[in-house]
LOTOR-660191 format. One record per residue (C-alpha): z, x, y; residue in three letters. Coordinates in steps of 0.02 Angstrom, whole numbers. Each point is the difference from the previous one (the first is absolute). Layout:
<recs>
{c3->Z; c1->X; c2->Y; rest->ala}
...
</recs>
This chain:
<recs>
{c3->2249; c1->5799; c2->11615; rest->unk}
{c3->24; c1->116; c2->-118; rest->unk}
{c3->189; c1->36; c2->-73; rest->unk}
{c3->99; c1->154; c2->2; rest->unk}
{c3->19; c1->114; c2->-154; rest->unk}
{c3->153; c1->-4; c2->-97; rest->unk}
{c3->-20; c1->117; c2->-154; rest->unk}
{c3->113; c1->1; c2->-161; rest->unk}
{c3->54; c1->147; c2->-38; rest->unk}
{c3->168; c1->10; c2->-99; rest->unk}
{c3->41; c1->133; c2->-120; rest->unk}
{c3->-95; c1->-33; c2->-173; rest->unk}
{c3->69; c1->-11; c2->-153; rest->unk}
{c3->27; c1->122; c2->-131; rest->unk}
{c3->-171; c1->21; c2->-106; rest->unk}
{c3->14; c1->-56; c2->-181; rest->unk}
{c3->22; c1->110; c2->-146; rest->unk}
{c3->-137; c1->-37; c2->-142; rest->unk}
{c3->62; c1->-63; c2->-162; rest->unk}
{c3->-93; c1->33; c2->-187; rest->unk}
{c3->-51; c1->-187; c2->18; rest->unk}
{c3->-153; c1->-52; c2->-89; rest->unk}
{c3->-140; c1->-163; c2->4; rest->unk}
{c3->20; c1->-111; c2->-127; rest->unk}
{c3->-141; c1->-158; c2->2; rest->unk}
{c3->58; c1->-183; c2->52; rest->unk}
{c3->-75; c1->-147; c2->77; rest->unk}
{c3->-141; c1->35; c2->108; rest->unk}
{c3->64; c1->-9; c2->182; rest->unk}
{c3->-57; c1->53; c2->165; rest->unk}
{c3->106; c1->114; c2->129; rest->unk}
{c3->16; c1->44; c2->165; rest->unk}
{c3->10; c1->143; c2->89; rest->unk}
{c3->72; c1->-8; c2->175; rest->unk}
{c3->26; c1->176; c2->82; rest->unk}
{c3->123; c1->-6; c2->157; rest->unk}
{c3->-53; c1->200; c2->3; rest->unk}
{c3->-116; c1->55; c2->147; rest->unk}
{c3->-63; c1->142; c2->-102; rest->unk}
{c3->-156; c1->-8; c2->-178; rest->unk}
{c3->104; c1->-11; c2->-136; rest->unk}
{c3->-68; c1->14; c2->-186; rest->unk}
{c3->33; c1->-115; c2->-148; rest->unk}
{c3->14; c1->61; c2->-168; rest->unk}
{c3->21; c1->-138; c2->-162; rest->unk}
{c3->96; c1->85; c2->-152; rest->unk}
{c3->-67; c1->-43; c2->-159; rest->unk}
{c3->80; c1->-16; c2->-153; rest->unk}
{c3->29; c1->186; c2->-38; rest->unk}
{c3->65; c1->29; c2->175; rest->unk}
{c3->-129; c1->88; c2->68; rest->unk}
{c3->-53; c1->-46; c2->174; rest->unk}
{c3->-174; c1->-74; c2->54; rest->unk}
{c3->-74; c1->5; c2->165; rest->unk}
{c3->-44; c1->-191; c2->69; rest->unk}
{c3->-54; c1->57; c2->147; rest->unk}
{c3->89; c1->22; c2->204; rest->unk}
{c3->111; c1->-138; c2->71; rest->unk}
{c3->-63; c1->-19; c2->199; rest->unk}
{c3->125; c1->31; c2->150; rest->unk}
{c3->91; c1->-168; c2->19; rest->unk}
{c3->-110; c1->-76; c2->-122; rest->unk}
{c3->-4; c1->-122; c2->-159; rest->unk}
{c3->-109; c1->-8; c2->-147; rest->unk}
{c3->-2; c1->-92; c2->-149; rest->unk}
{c3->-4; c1->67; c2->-184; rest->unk}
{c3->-38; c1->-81; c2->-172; rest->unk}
{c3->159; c1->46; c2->-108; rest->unk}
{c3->108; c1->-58; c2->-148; rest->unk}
{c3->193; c1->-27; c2->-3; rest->unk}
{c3->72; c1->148; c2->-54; rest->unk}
{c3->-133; c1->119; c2->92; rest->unk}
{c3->84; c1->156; c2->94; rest->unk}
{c3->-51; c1->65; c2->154; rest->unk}
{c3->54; c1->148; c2->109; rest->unk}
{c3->-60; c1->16; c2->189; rest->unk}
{c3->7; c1->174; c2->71; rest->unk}
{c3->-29; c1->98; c2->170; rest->unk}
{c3->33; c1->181; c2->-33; rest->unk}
{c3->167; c1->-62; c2->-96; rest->unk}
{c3->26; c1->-180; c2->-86; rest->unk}
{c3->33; c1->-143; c2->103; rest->unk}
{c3->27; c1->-144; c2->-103; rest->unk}
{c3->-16; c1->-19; c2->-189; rest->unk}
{c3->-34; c1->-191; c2->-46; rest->unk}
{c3->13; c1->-94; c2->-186; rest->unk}
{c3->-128; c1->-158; c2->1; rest->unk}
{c3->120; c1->-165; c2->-52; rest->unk}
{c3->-89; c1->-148; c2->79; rest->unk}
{c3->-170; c1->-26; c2->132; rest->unk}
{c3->95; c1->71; c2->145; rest->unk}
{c3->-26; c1->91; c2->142; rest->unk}
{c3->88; c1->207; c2->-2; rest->unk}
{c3->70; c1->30; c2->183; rest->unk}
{c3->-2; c1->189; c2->29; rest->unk}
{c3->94; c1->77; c2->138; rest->unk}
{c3->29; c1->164; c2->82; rest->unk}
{c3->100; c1->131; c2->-87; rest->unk}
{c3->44; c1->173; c2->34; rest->unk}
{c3->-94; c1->79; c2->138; rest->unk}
{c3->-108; c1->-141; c2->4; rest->unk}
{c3->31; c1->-97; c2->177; rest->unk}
{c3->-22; c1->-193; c2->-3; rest->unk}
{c3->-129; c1->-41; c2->128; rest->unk}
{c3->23; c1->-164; c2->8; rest->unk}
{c3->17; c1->-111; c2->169; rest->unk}
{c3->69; c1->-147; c2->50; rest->unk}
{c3->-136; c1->5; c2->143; rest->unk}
{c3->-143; c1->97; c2->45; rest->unk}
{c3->-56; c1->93; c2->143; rest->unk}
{c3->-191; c1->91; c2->48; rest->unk}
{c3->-29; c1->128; c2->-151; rest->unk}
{c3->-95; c1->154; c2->80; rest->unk}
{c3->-152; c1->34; c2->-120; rest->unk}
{c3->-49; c1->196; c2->-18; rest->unk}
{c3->-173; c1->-58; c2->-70; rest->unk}
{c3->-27; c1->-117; c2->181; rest->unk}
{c3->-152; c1->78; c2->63; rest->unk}
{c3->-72; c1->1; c2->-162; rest->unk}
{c3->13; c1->-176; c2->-30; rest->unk}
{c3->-44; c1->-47; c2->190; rest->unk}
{c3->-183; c1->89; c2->-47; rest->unk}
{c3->1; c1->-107; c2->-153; rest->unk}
{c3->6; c1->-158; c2->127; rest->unk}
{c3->-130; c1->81; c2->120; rest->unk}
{c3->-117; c1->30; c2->-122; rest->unk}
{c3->-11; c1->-155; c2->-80; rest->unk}
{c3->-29; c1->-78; c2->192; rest->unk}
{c3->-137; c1->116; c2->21; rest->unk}
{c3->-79; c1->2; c2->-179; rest->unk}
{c3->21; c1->-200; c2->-17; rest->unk}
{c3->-139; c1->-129; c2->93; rest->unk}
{c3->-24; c1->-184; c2->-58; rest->unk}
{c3->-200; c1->18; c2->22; rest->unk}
{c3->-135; c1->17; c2->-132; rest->unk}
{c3->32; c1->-57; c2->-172; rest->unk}
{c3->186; c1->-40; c2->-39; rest->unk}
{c3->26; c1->71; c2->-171; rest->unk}
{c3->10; c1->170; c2->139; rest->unk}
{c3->105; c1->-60; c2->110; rest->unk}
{c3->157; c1->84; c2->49; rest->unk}
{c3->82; c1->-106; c2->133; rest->unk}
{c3->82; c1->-153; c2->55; rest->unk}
{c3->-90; c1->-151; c2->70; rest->unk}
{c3->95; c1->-146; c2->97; rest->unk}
{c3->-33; c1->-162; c2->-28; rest->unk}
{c3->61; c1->-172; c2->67; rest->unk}
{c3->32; c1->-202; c2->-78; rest->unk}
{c3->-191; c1->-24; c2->40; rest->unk}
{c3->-60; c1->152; c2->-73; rest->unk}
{c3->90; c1->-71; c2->-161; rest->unk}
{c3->-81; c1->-188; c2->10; rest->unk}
{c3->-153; c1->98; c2->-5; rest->unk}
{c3->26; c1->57; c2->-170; rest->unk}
{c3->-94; c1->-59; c2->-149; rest->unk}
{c3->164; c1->-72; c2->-143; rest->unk}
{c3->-78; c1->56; c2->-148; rest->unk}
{c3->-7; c1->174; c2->70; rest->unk}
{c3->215; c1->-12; c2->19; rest->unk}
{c3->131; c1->-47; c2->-74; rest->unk}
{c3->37; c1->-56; c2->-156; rest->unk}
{c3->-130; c1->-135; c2->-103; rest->unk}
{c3->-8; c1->-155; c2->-76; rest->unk}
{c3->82; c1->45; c2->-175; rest->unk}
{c3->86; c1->148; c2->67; rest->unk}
{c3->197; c1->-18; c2->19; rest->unk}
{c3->65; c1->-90; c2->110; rest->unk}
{c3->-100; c1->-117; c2->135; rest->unk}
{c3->-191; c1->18; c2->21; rest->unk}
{c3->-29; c1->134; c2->155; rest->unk}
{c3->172; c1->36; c2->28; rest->unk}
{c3->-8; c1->158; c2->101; rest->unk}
{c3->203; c1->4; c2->57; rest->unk}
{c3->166; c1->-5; c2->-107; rest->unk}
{c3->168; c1->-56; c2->91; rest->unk}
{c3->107; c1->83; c2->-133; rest->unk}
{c3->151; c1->78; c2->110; rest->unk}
{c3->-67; c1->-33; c2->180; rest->unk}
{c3->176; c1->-45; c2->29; rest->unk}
{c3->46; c1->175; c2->2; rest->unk}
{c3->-149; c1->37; c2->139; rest->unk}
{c3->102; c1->-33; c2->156; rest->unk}
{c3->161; c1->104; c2->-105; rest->unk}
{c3->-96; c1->150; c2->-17; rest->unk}
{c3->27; c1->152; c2->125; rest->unk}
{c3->-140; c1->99; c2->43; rest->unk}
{c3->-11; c1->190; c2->-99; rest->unk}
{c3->-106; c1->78; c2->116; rest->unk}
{c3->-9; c1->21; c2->189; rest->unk}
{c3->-203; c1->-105; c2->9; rest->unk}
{c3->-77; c1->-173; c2->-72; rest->unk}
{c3->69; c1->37; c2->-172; rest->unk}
{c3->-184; c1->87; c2->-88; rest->unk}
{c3->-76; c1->186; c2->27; rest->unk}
{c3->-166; c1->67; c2->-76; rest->unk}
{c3->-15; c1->184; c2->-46; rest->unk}
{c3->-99; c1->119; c2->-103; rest->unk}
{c3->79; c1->73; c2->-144; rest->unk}
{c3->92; c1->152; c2->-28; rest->unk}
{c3->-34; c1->162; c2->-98; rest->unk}
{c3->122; c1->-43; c2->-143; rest->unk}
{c3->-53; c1->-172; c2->21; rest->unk}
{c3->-172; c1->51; c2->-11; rest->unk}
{c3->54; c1->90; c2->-190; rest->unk}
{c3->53; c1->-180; c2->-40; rest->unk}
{c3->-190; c1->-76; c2->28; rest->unk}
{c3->-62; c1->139; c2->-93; rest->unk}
{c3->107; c1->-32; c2->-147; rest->unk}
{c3->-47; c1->-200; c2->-1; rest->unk}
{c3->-202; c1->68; c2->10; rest->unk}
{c3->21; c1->106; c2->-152; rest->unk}
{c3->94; c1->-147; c2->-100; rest->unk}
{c3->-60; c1->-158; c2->56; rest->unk}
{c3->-69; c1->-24; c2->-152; rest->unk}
{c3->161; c1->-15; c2->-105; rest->unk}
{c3->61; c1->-144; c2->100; rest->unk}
{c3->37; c1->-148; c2->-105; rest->unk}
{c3->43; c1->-207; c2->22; rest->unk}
{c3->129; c1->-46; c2->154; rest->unk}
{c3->65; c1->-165; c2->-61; rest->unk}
{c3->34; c1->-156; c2->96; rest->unk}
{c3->94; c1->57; c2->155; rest->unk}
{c3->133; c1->-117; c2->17; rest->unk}
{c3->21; c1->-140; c2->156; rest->unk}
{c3->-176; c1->-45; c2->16; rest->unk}
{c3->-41; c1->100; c2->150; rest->unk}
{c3->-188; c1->57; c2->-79; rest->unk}
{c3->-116; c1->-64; c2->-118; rest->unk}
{c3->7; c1->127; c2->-137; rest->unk}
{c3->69; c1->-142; c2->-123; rest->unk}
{c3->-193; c1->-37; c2->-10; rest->unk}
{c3->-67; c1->169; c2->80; rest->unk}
{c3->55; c1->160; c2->-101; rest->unk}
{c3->56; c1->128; c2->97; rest->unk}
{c3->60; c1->177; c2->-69; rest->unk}
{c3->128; c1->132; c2->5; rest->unk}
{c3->27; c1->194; c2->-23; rest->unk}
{c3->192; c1->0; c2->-20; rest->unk}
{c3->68; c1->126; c2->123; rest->unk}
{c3->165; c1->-2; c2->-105; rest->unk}
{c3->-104; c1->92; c2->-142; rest->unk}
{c3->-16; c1->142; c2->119; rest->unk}
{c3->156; c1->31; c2->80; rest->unk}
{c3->-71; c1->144; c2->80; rest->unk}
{c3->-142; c1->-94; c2->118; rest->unk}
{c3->160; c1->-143; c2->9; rest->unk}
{c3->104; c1->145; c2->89; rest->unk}
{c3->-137; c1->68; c2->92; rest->unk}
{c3->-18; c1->-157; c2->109; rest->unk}
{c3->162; c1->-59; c2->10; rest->unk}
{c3->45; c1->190; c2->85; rest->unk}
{c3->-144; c1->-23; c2->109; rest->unk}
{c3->24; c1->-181; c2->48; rest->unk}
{c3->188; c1->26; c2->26; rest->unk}
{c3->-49; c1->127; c2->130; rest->unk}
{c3->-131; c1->-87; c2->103; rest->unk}
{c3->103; c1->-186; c2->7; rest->unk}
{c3->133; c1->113; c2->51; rest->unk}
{c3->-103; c1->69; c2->132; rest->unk}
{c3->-78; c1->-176; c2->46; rest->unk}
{c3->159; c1->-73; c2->11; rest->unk}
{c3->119; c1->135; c2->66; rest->unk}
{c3->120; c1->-67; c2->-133; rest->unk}
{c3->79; c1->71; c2->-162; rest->unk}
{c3->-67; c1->-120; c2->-142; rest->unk}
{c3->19; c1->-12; c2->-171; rest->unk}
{c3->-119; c1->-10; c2->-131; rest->unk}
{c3->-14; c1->-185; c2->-71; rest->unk}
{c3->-134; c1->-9; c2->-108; rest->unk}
{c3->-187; c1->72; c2->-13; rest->unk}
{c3->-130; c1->-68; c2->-141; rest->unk}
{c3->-167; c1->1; c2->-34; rest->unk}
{c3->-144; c1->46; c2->-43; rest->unk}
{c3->-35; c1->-178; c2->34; rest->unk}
{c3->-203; c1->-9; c2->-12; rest->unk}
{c3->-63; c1->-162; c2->52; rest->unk}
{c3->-210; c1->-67; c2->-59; rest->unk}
{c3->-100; c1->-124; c2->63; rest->unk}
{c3->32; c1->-147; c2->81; rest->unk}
{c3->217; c1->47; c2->-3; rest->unk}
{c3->62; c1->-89; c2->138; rest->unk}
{c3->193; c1->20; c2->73; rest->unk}
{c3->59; c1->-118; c2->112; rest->unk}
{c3->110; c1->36; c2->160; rest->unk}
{c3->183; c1->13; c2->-48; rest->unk}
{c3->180; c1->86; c2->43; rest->unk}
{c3->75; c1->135; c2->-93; rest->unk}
{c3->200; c1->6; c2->-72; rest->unk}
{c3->102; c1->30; c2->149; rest->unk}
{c3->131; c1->96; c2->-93; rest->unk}
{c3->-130; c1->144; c2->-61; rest->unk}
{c3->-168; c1->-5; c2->101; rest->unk}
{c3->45; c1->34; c2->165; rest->unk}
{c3->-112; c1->138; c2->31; rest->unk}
{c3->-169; c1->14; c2->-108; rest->unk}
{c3->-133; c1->86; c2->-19; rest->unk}
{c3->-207; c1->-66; c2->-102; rest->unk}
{c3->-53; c1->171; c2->-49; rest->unk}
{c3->-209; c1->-27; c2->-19; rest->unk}
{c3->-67; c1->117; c2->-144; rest->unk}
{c3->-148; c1->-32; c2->-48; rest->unk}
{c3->-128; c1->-158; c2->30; rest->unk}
{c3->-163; c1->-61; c2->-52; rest->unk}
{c3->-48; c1->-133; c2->113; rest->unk}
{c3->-153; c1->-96; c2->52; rest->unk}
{c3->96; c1->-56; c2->160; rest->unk}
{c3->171; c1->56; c2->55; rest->unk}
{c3->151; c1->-81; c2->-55; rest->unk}
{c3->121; c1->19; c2->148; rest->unk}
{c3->198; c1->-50; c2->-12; rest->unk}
{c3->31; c1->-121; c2->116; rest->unk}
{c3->133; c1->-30; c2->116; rest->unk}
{c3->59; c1->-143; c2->106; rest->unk}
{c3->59; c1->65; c2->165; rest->unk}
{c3->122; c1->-85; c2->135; rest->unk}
{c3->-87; c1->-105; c2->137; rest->unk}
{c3->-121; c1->-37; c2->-103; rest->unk}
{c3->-107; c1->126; c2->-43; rest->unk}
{c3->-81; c1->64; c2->-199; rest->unk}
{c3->-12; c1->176; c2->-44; rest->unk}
{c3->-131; c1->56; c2->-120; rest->unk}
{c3->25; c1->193; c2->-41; rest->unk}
{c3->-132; c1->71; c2->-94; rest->unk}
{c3->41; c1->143; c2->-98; rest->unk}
{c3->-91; c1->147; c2->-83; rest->unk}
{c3->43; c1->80; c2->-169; rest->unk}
{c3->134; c1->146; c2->62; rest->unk}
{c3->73; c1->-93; c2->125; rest->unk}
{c3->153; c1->-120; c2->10; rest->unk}
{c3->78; c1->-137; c2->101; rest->unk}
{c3->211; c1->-5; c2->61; rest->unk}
{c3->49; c1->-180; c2->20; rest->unk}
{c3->158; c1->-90; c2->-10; rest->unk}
{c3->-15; c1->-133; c2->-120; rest->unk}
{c3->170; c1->-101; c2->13; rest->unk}
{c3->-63; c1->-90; c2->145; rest->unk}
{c3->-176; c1->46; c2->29; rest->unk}
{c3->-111; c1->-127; c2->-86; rest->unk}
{c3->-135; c1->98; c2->-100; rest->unk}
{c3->-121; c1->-18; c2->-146; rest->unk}
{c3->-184; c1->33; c2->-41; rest->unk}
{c3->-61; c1->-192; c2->5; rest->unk}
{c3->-187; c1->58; c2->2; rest->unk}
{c3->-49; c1->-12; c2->-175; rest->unk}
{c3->-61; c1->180; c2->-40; rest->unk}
{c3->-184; c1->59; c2->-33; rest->unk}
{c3->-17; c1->129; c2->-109; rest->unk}
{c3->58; c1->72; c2->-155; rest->unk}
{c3->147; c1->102; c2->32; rest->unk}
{c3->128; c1->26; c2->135; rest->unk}
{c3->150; c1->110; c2->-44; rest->unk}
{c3->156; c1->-15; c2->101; rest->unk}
{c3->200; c1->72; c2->-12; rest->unk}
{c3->130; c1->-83; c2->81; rest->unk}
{c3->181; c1->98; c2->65; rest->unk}
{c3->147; c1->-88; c2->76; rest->unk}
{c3->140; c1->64; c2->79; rest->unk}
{c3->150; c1->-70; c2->81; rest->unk}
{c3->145; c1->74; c2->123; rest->unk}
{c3->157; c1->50; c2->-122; rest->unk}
{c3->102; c1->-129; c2->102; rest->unk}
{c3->-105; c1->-141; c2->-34; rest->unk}
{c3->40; c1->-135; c2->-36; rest->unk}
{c3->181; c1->10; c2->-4; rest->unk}
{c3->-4; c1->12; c2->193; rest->unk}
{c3->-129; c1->-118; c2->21; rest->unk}
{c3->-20; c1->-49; c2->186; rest->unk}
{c3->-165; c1->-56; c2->93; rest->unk}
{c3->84; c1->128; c2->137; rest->unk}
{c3->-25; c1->140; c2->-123; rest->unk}
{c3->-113; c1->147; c2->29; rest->unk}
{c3->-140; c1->-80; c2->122; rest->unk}
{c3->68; c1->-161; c2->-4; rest->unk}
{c3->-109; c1->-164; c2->4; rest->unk}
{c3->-101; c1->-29; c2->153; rest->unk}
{c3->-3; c1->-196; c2->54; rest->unk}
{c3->-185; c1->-8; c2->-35; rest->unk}
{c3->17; c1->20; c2->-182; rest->unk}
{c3->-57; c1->-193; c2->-64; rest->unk}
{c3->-152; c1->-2; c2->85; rest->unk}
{c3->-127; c1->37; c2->-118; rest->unk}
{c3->-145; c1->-120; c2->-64; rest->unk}
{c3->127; c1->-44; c2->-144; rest->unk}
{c3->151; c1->-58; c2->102; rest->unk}
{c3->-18; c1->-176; c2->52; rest->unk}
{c3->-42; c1->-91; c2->115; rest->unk}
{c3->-175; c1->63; c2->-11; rest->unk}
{c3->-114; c1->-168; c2->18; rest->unk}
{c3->-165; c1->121; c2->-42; rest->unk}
{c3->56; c1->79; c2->-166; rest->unk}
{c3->118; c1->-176; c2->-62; rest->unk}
{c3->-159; c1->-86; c2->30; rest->unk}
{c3->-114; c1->130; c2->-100; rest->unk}
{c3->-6; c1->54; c2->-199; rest->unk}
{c3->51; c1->181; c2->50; rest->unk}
{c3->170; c1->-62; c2->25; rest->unk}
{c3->25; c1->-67; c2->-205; rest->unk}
{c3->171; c1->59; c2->-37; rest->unk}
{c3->144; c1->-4; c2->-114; rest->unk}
{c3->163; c1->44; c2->-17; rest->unk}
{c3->35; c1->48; c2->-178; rest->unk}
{c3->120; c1->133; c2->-22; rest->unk}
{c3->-43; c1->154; c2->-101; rest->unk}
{c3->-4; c1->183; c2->22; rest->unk}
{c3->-183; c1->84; c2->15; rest->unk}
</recs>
């Protein structure tokens, strides 16, 4: 069931007065912002003649992280200053209400009415009526169900990772955190995944990728061993070099896992461009339970010779493949619900943004009570033992090395 409100709402504290500090340069470090304020706020560095420089908006109950140096001054502001910070070490800056700002934090959550409902219900409709999983699948826009025999039926070299790849030949499922599964309280109201069409501002976002796709540059080995792209490159277009399109989804995703959830939620992390190429492969894995509660695969752009669904292993048994179109997106909550793109991909490019979100009370309430609570059917996927089909078969190959995707 879901718990009562209880809002914090003491009187803030005085706002800061501004001082003639300056930046001086240090050792490289990186800091983190951590707004407690339910309201944009902006950032500003001040360089080393004291002049203030815009690094972008800080996101309502939101972090982000920022390249600095020790000795680095920065100054956040609303329509006054709110807190004025001097870099010293790799830390993380808390800032909290002041003024007339209110602190909006809760120490639990109740239904958050969205204005934008009816809009976003559409969304959902359309993609239902839009989506089929006939014809050829590089145009599907759907979600196909599948069961352990449907999986037996699959060719190996066609999933998973390979022989020479990391980890164990056709490994198609990490175990990385499952001990968190049965912890994990349910975020929204259904089976823990939604498919939708984009929004209008969202749409702007796809645009933007379409006109620069072709600045995008190496990814790097990303860490824990979850895909293959220690032998298959994959690529990136930063979104942190465009603070602008960074904000742009965070505001929108904010509002429609609010609205999915009926919960205030704060904004975690959100990354990308991440633009996997042939043959990628990611196997199914949990997210961090303190950050990735409620998440959103944004799908921008694709060029496919079949479709590359994410995949999700459902209680009681049950796989679901959803099939998305560039401009539309997928909720899911990753903490508990196995997921991953095990089909290796055909075709050449396949661009993707991932958002995460958690309630501001998590995890220092942590209960399996919270919010939707845990229903008893939770470990009864393909992946939780005993399942004699899938322990017998090489779609089960797992591991439990601990890293963060």
């Amino acid at each position: 069931m879901l718990l009562s409100l209880v809002v914090v709402a003491a009187a803030a504290a005085p706002c800061p007065v501004e001082s003639d500090a300056k930046s001086r340069n240090g050792r490289a470090v990186t800091v983190k912002f951590w707004s407690n304020v339910d309201a944009e706020l902006e950032l500003f560095w001040v360089d080393g003649d004291g002049v203030e420089r815009p690094q972008g908006v800080l996101m309502p109950l939101a972090e982000t992280e920022r390249s600095s140096f020790e000795g680095h001054v920065f100054r956040i502001r609303a329509s006054h200053l709110v807190k004025e910070h001097i870099v010293t070490s790799r830390e993380t800056v808390i800032i909290d209400p002041c003024g007339d700002l209110v602190d909006a934090r809760v120490s639990s959550s109740e239904p958050v009415a969205s204005a934008r409902a009816s809009e976003f219900e559409s969304l959902v409709r359309l993609g239902v009526q839009l989506g089929s999983c006939v014809g050829p699948s590089a145009e599907w826009s759907c979600v196909r169900y599948l069961n352990a025999s449907d999986l037996e039926r699959r060719d190996p070299t066609s999933y998973g990772l390979q022989p020479n790849e990391s980890r164990r030949a056709y490994q198609t499922v990490d175990t990385s955190y499952v001990a968190q599964i049965p912890k994990i309280p349910r975020v929204s109201p259904g089976e823990g995944y939604l498919k939708m069409r984009f929004t209008e501002p969202l749409k702007e976002v796809a645009a933007w990728y379409v006109a620069n796709r072709n600045f995008s540059k190496s990814h790097g080995v990303i860490p824990g061993g979850y895909t293959n792209n220690d032998k298959v490159e994959i690529h990136k277009l930063p979104l942190d070099e465009y603070p602008d399109i960074h904000a742009a989804v965070v505001r929108e995703m904010r509002d429609i896992l609010e609205w999915w959830t009926g919960l205030r939620l704060r904004h975690t992390s959100t990354f990308g461009v991440r633009v996997y190429r042939r043959s990628s492969t990611l196997i199914h894995h949990v997210d961090r339970m303190d950050t990735h509660l409620a998440s959103a695969v944004l799908q921008l752009y694709q060029d496919v010779d079949e479709g590359w669904p994410l995949e999700l292993y459902l209680p009681h048994k049950r796989v679901a493949e959803v099939y998305l179109q560039p401009m539309e997106l997928v909720l899911y909550e990753g903490a508990w619900l196995r997921h991953g793109r095990p089909m290796r991909f055909k075709g050449t490019e396949f661009a993707n943004v991932f958002s995460h979100f958690a309630p501001p009370d998590w995890p220092h309430l942590a209960s399996s009570t919270s919010y939707y609570g845990v229903p008893d059917y939770r470990l009864t996927t393909l992946a939780d033992p005993p399942d004699p089909v899938l322990t017998s078969n090489h779609f089960l190959v797992v591991s439990s090395k601990h890293d963060e995707l």
